[in-house]
Residue frames as qw, qx, qy, qz and C-alpha x, y, z in Angstrom:
[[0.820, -0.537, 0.192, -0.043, 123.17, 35.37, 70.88],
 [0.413, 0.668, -0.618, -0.020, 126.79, 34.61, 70.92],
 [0.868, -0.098, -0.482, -0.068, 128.42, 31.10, 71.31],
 [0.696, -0.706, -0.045, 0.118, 129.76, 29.90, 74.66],
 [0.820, -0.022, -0.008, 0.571, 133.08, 30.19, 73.12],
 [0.241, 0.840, 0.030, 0.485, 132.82, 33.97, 72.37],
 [0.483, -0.671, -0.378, 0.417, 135.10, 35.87, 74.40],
 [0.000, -0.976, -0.217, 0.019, 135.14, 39.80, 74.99],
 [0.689, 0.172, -0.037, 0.703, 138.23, 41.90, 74.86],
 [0.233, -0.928, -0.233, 0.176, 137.90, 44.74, 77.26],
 [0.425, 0.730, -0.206, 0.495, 140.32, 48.19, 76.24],
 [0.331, -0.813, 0.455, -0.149, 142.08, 47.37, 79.89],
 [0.366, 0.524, -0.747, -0.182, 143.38, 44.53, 78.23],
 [0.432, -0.043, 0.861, -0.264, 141.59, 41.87, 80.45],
 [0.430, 0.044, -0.719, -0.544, 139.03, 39.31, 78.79],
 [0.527, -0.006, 0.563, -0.637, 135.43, 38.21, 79.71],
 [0.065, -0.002, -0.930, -0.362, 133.82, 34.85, 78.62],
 [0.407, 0.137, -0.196, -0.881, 130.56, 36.06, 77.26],
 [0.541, 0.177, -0.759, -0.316, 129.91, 33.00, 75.76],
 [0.522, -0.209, -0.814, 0.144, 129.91, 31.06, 78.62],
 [0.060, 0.064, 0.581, -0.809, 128.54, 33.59, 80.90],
 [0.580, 0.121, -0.263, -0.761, 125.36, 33.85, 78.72],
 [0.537, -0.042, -0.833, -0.125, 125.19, 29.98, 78.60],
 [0.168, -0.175, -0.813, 0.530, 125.52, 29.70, 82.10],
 [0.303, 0.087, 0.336, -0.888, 122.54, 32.43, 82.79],
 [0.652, 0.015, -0.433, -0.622, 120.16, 30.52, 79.90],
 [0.441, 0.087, -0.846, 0.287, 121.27, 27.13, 81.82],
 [0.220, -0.362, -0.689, 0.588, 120.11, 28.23, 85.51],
 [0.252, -0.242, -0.271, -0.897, 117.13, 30.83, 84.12],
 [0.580, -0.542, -0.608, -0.034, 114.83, 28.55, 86.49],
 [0.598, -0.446, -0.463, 0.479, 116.71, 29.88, 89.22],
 [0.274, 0.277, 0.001, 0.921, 116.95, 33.81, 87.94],
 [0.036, 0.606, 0.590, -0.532, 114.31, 36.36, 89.58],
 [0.255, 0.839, 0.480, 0.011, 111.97, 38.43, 88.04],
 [0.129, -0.898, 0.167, 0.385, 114.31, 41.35, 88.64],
 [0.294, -0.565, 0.578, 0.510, 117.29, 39.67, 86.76],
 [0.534, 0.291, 0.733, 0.304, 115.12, 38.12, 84.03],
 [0.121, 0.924, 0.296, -0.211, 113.74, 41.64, 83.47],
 [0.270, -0.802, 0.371, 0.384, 117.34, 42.76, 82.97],
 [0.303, -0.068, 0.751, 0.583, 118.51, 40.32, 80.53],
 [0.370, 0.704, 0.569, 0.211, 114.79, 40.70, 78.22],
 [0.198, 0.970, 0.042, -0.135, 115.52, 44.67, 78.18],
 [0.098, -0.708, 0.531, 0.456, 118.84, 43.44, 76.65],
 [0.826, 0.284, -0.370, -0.316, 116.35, 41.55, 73.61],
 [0.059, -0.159, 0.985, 0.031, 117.94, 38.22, 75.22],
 [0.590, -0.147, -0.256, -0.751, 114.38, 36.45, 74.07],
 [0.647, -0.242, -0.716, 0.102, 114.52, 33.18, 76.29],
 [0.180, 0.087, -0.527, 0.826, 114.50, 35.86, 79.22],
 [0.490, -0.013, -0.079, -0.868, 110.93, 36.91, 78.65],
 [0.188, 0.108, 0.970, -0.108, 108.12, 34.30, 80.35]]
């Protein structure tokens, strides 16, 4: 897991805050669905998986 501060460097020179997107999804995981928890566990996040 990376920290909320991590942030990506994409090769079109923009930048995505990982970090705090990842927080934000572990944060509001009450509110994900089945579909989108399904998505993050087949990407080994392990709080994704009930």
């Amino acid at each position: 897991m990376v920290s909320r501060s991590h942030i990506e460097h994409l090769p079109d020179g923009t930048e995505h805050r990982t970090g705090v997107w990842a927080a934000n999804q572990r944060a509001r995981r009450d509110k994900l669905d089945t579909t989108q928890l399904t998505a993050l566990a087949n990407l080994w996040i392990d709080w994704a998986t009930r």
